[in-house]
C-alpha positions in Angstrom: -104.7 181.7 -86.7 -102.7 179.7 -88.9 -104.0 179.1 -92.6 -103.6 175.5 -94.2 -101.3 175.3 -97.2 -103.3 174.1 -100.4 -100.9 171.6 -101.9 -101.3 169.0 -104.6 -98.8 165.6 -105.2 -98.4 164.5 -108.8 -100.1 161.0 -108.8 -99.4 160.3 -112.5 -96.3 158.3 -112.9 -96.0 158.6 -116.5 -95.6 162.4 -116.3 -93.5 161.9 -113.1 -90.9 159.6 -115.3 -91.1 162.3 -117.9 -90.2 165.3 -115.6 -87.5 163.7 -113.8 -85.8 161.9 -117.3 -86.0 165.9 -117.9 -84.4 167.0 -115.1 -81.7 164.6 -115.3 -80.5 165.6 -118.7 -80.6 169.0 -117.6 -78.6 168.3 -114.9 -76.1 166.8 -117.1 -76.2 169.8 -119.1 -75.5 171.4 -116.2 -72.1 169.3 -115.5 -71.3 170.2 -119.3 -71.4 174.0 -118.6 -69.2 173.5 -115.5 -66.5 171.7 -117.4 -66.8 173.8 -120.3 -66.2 176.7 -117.9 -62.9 174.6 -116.7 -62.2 174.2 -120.5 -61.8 177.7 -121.5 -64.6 177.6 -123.9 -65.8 180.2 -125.7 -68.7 182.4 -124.3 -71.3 181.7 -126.9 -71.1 177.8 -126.7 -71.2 177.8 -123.0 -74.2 180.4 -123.5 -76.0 178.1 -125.7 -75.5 175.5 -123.4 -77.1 177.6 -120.6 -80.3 178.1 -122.9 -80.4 174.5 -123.3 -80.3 173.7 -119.4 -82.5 176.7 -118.9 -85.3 175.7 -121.2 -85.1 172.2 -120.0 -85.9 172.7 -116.4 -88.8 175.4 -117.0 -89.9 172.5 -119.4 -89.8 170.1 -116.7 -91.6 172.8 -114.1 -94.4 173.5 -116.9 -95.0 169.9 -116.8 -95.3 169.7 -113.7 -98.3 172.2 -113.1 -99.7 171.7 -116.3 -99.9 168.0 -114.7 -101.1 168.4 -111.6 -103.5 170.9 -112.7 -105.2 168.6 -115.1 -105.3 166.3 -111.9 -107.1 168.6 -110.0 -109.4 169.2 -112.6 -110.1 166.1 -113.9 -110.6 164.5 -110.1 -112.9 167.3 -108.7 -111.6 167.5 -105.0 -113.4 170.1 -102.4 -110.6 172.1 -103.0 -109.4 172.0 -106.5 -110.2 176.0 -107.0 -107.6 176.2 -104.1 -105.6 174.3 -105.4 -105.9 175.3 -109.1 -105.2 179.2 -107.7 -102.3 177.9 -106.0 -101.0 176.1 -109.3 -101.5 179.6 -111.5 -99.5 181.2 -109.1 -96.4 178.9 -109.7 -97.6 179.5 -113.5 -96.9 182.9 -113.0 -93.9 182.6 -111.0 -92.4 181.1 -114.2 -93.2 183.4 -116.6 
């Protein structure tokens, strides 16, 4: 018997513009690392650069479950301990 996947959708578009302007200038980090590879740059500013595209996306991924979670919390559903368990486990998947 097949078990239904708890899964919640991010409904607040405030937090979804946030997370995505986020992840867009971590993926232009991103680019900047690539060309800096090209470049020849030295290891420690193309390191730095990695910290800085690092931190950005678990920022954005934080966001993301710290978000939905307050959803779930705030809206009651029938399943938000489901749902709540599900989003600590992608906490902890994180850390």
């Amino acid at each position: 018997m097949a078990t239904k996947k708890i899964a919640h959708v991010l409904s607040d578009e405030e937090q979804i513009e946030a997370i995505a302007k986020r992840i867009k200038r971590a993926q232009g980090q991103l680019g900047a690392v690539a060309r800096m590879l090209e470049e020849g740059r030295n290891c420690e500013e193309i390191v730095t650069q990695m910290s800085a595209v690092s931190k950005a996306v678990n920022t954005a991924a934080f966001t993301l479950i710290s978000a939905s979670l307050k959803e779930c919390i705030v809206e009651d559903k029938n399943n938000s301990e489901a749902v709540t368990a599900q989003l600590q486990k992608l906490f902890l998947s994180l850390a």
